[in-house]
N, C-alpha and C positions, 0 to 999 in steps of 0.2 A: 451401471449407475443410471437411476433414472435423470429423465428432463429435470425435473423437480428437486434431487438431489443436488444435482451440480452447479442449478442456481443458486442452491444456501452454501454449498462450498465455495465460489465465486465470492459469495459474499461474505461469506467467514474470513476467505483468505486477501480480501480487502481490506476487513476492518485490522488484523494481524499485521498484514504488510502496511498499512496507513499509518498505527500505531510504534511499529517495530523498531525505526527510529531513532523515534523520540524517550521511550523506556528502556533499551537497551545500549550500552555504552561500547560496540565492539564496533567495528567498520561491516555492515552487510549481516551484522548479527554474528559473524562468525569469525572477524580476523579479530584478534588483542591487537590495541593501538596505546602508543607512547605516550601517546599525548590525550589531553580530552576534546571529544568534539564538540566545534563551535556549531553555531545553528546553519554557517554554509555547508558542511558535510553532510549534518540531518537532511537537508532541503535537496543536497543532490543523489543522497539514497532514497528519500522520499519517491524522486524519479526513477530510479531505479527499480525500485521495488513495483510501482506503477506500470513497467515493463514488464515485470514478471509477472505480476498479476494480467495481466491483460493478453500476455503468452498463454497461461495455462487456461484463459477463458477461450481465449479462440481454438486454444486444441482440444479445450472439453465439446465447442460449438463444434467443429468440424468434424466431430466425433458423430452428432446428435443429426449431422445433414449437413447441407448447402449453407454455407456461409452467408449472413446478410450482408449487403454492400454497406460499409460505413467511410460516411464522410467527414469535413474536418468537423461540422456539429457533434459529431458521435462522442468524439476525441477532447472537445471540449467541455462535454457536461460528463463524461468519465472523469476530466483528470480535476474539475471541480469534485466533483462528489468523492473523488480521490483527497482531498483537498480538506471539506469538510467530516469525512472519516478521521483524520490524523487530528482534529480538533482537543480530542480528552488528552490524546498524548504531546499534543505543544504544551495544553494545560498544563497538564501533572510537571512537566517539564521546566515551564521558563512563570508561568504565573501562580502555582499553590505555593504556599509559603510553608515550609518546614519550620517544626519548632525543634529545636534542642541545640 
């Protein structure tokens, strides 16, 4: 895989894991749950998934060479921009209003 590929996979699987959420009603996408989730579930898979994503980024990076050293700034505009990714999916979520 090129450089260049696995920065739009990163970022494919940002906008996926950002949205993932908030459009799908399973716990982690993948358990059936009894109950429905309230927005503190969504919030702490949102982190979740932010872990993952940010696993598969650093073993695509350490694939590509030497790790950059990153610090807590690094952490903190990933997990914004993390953040502002999941925006369409809180939308569709808790503010577009269904008819029927």
């Amino acid at each position: 895989m090129t450089q260049s590929a696995a920065v739009w996979f990163v970022v494919l699987a940002a906008v996926v894991g950002a949205n993932l959420p908030f459009i799908n009603d399973r716990l982690l996408a993948v358990v059936p749950l009894k109950f429905d989730k309230n927005l503190g579930v969504r919030l702490l898979e949102l982190v979740v998934f932010y872990f993952i994503v940010g696993g598969m980024a650093l073993l695509l990076e350490q694939r590509a060479g030497r790790i950059a050293p990153q610090t807590w700034e690094f952490y903190a505009i990933t997990a914004t921009l993390f953040l502002t990714l999941a925006f369409p999916g809180f939308v569709y979520r808790y503010l577009y209003k269904r008819h029927g």
